[in-house]
C-alpha positions as CSV (number, residue, x, y, z in Angstrom):
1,X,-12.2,18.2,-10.2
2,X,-14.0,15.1,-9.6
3,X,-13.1,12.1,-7.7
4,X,-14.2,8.7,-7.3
5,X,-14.6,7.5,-3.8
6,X,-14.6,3.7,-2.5
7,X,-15.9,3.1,0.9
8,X,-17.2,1.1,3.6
9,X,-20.6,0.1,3.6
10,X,-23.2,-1.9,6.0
11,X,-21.5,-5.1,5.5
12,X,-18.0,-3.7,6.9
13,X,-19.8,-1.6,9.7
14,X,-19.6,1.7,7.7
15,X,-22.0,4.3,6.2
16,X,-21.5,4.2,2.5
17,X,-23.7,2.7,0.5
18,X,-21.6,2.2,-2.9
19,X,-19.3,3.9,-4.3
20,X,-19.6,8.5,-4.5
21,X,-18.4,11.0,-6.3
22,X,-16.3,14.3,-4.7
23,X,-16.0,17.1,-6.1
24,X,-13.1,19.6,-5.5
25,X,-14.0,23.2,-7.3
26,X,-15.6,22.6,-10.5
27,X,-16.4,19.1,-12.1
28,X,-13.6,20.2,-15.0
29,X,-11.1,22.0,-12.5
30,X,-7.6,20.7,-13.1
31,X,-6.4,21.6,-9.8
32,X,-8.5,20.8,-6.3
33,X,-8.0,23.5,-3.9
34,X,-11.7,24.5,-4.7
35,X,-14.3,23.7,-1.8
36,X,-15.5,19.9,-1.7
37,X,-18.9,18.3,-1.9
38,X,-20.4,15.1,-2.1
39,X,-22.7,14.3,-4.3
40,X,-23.9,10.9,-3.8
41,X,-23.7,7.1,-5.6
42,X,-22.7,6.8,-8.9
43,X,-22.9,3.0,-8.4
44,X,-24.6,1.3,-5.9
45,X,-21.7,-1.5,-4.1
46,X,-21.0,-3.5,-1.1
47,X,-18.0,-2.0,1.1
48,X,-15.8,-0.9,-2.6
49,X,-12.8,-0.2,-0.1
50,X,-10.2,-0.2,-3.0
51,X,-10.9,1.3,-6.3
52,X,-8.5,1.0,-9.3
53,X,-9.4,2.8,-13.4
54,X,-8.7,0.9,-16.5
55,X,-5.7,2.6,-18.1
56,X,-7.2,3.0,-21.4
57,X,-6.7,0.7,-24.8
58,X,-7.8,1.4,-28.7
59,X,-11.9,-0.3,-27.5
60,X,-11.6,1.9,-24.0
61,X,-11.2,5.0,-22.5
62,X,-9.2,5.6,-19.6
63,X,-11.7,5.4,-16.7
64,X,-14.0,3.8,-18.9
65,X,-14.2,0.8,-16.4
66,X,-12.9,1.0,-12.6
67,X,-12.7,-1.7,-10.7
68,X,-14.0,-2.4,-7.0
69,X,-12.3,-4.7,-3.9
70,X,-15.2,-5.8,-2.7
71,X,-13.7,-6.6,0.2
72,X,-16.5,-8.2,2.4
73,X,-17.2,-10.7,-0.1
74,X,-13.9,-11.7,-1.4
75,X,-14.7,-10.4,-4.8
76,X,-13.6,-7.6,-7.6
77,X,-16.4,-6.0,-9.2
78,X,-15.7,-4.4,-12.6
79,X,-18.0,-1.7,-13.4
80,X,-18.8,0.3,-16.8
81,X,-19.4,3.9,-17.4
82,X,-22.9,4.7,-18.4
83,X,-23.4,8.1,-17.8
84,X,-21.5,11.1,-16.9
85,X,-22.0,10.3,-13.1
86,X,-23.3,6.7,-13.4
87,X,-21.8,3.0,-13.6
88,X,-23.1,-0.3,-13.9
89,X,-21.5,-3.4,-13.1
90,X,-19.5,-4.8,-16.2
91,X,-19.9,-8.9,-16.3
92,X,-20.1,-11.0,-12.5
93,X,-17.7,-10.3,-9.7
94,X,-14.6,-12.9,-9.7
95,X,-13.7,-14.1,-6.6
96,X,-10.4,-13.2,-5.3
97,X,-10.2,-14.3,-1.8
98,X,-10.8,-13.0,2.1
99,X,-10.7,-9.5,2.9
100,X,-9.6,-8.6,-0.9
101,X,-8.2,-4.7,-0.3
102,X,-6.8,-3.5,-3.3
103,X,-6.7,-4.1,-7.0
104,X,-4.0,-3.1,-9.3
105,X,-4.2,-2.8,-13.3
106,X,-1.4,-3.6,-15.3
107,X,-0.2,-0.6,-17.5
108,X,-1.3,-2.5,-21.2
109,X,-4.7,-3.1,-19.8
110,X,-4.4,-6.6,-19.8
111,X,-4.4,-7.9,-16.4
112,X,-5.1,-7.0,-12.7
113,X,-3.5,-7.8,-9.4
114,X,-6.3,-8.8,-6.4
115,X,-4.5,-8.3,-3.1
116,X,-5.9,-10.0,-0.3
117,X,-5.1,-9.1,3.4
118,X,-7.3,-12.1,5.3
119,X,-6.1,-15.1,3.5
120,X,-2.7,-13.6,2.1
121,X,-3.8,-14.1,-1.7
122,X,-2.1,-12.4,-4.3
123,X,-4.5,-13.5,-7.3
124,X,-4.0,-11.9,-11.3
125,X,-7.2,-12.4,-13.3
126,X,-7.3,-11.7,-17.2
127,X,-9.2,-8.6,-18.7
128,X,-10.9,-8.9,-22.3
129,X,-10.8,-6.4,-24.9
130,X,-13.6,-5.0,-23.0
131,X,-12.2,-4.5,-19.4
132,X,-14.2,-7.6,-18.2
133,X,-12.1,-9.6,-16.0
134,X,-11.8,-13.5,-15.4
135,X,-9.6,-16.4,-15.3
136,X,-8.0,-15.9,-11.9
137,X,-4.7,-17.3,-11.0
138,X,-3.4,-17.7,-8.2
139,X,-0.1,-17.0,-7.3
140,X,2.5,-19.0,-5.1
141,X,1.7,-18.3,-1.7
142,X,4.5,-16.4,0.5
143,X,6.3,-18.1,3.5
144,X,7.4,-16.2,6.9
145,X,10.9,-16.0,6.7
146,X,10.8,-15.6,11.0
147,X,8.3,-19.3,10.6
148,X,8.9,-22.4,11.1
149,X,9.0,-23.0,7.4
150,X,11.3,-20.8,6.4
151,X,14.7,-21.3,4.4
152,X,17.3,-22.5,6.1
153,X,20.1,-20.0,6.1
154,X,22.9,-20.3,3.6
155,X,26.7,-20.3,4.1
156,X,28.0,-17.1,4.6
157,X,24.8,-15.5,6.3
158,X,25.3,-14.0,9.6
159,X,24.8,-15.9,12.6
160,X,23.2,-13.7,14.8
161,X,23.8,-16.0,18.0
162,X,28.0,-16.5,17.2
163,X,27.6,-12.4,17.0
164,X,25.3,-12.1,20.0
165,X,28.5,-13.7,22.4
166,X,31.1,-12.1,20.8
167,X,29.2,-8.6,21.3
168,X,28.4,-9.3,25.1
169,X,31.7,-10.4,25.6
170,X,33.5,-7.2,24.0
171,X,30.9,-5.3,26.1
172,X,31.8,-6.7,29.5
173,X,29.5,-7.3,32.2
174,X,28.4,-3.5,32.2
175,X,27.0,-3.3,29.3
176,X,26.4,-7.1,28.5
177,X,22.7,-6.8,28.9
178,X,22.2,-4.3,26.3
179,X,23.2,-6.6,23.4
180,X,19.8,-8.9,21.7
181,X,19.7,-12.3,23.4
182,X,20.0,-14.3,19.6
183,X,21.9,-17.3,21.2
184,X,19.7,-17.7,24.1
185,X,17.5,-20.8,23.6
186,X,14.0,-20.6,23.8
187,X,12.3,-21.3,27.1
188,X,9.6,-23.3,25.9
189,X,10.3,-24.2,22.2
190,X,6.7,-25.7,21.3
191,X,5.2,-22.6,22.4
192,X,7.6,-20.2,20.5
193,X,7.2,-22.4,17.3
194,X,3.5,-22.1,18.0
195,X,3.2,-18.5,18.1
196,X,5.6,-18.3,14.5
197,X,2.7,-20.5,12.8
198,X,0.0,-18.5,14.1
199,X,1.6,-15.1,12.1
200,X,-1.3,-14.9,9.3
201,X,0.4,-14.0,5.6
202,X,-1.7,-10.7,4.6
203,X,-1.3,-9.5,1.3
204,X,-1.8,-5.8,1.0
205,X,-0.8,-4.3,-2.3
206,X,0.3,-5.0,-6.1
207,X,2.4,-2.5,-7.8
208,X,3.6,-2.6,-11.5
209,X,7.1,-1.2,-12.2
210,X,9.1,-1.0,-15.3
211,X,10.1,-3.8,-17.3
212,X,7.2,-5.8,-16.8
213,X,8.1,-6.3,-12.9
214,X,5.4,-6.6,-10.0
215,X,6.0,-6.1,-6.3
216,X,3.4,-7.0,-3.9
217,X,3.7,-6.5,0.1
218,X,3.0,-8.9,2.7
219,X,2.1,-6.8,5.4
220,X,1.4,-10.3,8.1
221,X,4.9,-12.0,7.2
222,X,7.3,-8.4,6.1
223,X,8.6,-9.3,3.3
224,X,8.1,-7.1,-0.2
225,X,7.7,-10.4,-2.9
226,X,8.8,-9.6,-6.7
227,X,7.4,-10.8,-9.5
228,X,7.4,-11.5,-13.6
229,X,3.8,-10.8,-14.7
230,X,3.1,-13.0,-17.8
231,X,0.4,-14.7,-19.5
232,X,0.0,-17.0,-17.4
233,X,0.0,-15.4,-14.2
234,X,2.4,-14.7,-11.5
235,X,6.1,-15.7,-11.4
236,X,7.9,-15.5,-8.4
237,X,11.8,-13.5,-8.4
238,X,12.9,-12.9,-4.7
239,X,11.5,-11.8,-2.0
240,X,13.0,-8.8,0.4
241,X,12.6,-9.4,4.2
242,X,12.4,-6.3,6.1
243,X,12.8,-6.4,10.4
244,X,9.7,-8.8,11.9
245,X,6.4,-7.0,13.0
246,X,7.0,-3.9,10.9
247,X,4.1,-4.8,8.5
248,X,4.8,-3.5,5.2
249,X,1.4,-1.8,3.4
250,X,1.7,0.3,0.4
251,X,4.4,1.4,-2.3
252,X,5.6,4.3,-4.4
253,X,8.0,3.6,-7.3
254,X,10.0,6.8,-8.0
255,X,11.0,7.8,-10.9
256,X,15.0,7.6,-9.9
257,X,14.3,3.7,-9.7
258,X,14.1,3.4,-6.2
259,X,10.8,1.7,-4.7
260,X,9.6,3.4,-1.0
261,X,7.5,1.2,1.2
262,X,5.8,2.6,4.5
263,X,5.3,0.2,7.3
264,X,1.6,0.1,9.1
265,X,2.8,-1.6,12.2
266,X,6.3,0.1,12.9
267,X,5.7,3.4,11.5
268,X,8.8,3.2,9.5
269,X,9.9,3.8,5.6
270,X,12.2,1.8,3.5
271,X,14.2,2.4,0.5
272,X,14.6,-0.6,-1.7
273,X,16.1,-0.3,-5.0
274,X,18.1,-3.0,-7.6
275,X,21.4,-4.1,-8.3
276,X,23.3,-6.1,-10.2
277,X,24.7,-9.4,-8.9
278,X,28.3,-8.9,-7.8
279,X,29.3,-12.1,-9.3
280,X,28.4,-13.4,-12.7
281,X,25.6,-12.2,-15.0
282,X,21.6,-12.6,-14.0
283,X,18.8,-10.6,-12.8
284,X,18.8,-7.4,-10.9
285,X,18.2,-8.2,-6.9
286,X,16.8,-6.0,-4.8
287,X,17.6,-4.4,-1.5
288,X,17.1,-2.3,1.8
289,X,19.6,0.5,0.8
290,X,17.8,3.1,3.4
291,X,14.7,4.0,5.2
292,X,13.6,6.2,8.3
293,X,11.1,6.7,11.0
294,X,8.3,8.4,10.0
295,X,9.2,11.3,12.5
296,X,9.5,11.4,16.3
297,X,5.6,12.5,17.2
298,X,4.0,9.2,16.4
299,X,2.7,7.6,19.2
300,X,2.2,3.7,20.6
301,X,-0.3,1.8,18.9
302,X,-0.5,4.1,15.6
303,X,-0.8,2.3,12.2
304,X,0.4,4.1,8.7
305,X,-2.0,3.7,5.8
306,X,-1.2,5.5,2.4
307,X,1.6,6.5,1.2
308,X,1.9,9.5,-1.6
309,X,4.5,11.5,-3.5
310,X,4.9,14.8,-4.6
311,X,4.3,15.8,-8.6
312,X,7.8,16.3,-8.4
313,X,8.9,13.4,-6.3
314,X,10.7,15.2,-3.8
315,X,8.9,14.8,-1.3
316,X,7.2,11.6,0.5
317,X,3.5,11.6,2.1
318,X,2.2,9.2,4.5
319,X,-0.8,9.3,6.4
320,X,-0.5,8.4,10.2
321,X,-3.8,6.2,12.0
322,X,-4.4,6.9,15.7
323,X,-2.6,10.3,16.0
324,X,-4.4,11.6,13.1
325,X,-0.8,12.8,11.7
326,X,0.4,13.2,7.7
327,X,4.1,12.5,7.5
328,X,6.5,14.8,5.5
329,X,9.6,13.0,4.5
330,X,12.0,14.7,1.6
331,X,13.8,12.5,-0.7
332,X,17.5,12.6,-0.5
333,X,20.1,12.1,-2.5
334,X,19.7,9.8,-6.3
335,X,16.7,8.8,-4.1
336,X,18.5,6.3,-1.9
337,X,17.7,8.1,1.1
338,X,14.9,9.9,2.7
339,X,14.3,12.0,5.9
340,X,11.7,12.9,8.1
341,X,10.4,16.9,7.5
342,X,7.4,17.3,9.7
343,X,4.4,15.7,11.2
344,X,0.9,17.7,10.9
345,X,-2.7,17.3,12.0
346,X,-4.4,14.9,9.2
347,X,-7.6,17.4,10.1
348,X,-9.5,14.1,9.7
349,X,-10.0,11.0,12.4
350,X,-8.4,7.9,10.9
351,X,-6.6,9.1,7.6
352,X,-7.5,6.0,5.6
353,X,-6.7,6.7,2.4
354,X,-5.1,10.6,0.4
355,X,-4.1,11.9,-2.5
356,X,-1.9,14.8,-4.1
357,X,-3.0,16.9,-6.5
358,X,-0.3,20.2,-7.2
359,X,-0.8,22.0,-4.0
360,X,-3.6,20.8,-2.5
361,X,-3.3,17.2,-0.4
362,X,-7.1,15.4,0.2
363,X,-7.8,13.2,3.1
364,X,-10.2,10.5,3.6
365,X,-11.7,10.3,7.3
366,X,-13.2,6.9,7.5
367,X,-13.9,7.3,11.3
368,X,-14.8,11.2,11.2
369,X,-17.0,10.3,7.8
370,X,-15.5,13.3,5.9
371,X,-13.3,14.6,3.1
372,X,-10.7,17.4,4.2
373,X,-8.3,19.3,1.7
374,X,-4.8,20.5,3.2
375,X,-2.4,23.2,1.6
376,X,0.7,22.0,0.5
377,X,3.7,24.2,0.6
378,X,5.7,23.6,-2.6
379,X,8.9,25.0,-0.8
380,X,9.0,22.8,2.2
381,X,6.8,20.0,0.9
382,X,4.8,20.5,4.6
383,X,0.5,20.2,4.3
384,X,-0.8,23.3,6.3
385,X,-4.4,24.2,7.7
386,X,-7.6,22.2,6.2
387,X,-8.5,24.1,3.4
388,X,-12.1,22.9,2.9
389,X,-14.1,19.9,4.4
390,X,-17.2,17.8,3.6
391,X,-19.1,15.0,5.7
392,X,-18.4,11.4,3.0
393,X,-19.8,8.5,4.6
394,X,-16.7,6.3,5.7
395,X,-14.5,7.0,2.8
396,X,-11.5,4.6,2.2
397,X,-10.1,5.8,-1.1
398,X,-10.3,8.4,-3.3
399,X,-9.8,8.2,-7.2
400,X,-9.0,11.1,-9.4
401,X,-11.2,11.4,-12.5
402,X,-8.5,12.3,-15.2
């Protein structure tokens, strides 16, 4: 089977120099529990850290034309199929903005996401009948519901100082200490309301769900934004605030309707999924109806990356930075819920980026400068022993060819 790999190159202080090809078995295996090799550039790229295929139209093939983050300078890069094992770049890069790390296409072929984590952009751009984007938009920026700027609260939202009191007093003096110190007034209120502006907004990844629905994640202010894509770019829904300094990354929508998001800065998982509004007609609004720790062996100052299901979306992967760790959670329930399963050696330093194909899970090492394969058990959903390795220089995503 043959992957795609993005990368980081001179520019980002990495090895790559454009973006490879992997193979796992033989170039037309369907499975990829075969051993792995790199075998070079099939297009020559500055640091292609996030790479995303066209779908496929009636003019284009899917994989036709895949689509590069450039993410050192701020642009998306589309880039045509010219050979079995060679691209060239399809029209000029489009600016998208600082630090652009991923790039989403919309199902139809019609548009792309640019995510952005330096600057916070969250930027669509238009694709011709060709795959050639242009046109960017962008869209509304976010704002840090823990900020200065944010909303005031509305009547009938809790007061967390009124609740503070009433819990220390019910607690007594014993126990008064262990309740959150919401109505104590800051010491220094300039310098608090200083270090609230100073949180950056860092857009981190577009997903498209059904109904013609985006969500992005802003992993610098925690919030998960939704979205009506149209014609004319972005339109903002509502936005889902999850707890400060947990850093929402990257997404998996599941097929039961409920959308997973893994944390980078808090380790965590959270189950968000729509409802109906209680009073009235209108649009579904989301909501935190679960999450979990990722499992009680990660460690002080690890970051989450990816996040993966299952083919059979019972089971939840995410990929564990600093430790070195892959994260088993098992879906519970309509999908509401999940749990932690098991945390394993990643077999790789710095799991960037990983992918599951049937049984096999890969793993990009962007610090180790390698490729590593892992069983999966299909009972237990748990990844076992590395499989097979190759040195990649500093691989941060890996693309199926399908």
């Amino acid at each position: 089977m043959k992957f795609w790999l993005g990368g980081y190159t001179a520019d980002m202080g990495g090895n790559a120099t454009g973006i490879g090809m992997l193979l796992a078995g033989a170039a037309d295996d369907a499975s990829a529990g075969g051993p792995l090799a790199y075998t070079g550039d099939v297009a020559a790229a500055d640091s292609p850290s996030w790479l995303a295929p066209h779908p496929g139209s009636p003019s284009l093939s899917r994989g036709d034309v895949v689509y590069a983050a450039l993410e050192d300078r701020q642009q998306v890069q589309a880039f045509r199929r010219t050979g079995e094992t060679t691209f060239a770049p399809l029209g000029d890069p489009v600016a998208a903005g600082e630090a652009v790390c991923h790039v989403a296409v919309a199902p139809d072929g019609g548009s792309l996401i640019a995510s952005c984590w330096g600057d916070g952009r969250v930027v669509r751009m238009s694709l011709d009948a060709a795959g050639r984007p242009s046109s960017p938009v962008l869209a509304p920026a976010a704002v840090d519901p823990y900020g200065p700027e944010a909303p005031a609260a509305e009547a009938g939202d809790l007061d967390l100082a009124a609740a503070a009191r009433a819990l220390r007093e019910a607690a007594g003096d014993e126990y008064a200490h262990l309740v959150p110190d919401h109505d104590r007034p800051d010491a220094e209120p300039a310098a608090a309301e200083d270090a609230a502006s100073a949180r950056p907004s860092r857009a981190h990844e577009a997903v498209f769900l059904p109904g013609g629905l985006v969500a992005t994640t802003d992993l610098g202010y925690d919030v998960v934004r939704f979205w009506r894509a149209g014609q004319s770019g972005l339109r903002p829904l509502q936005q889902v605030t999850l707890p400060k300094g947990s850093g929402p990354r990257h997404m998996v929508w599941h097929p039961s309707g409920h959308l997973y998001v893994v944390t980078e800065l808090s380790c965590e998982l959270f189950v968000l999924a729509p409802a109906a509004p209680s009073r009235g007609s209108g649009p579904e609004v989301w909501h935190v109806v679960g999450g979990s720790p990722l499992g009680a062996g990660t460690l002080p100052g690890d970051s989450t990356a990816e996040l993966a299901a299952s083919r059979d979306g019972e089971f939840l992967y995410a990929g564990v930075r600093g430790s070195n760790t892959i994260a088993t959670l098992r879906v519970r329930g309509a999908g509401e819920s999940v749990a932690p399963v098991a945390l394993v050696d990643a077999g790789v330093d710095w799991p960037r980026h990983h992918v599951v194909v049937r049984d096999t899970l890969l793993v990009a090492g962007q610090f180790s400068d390698e490729v590593a394969s892992l069983t999966l058990d299909l009972r237990t959903g748990v990844p076992g022993r590395v499989r097979h390795r190759t040195p990649v220089p500093s691989p941060t995503c890996l693309l199926p060819v399908l």
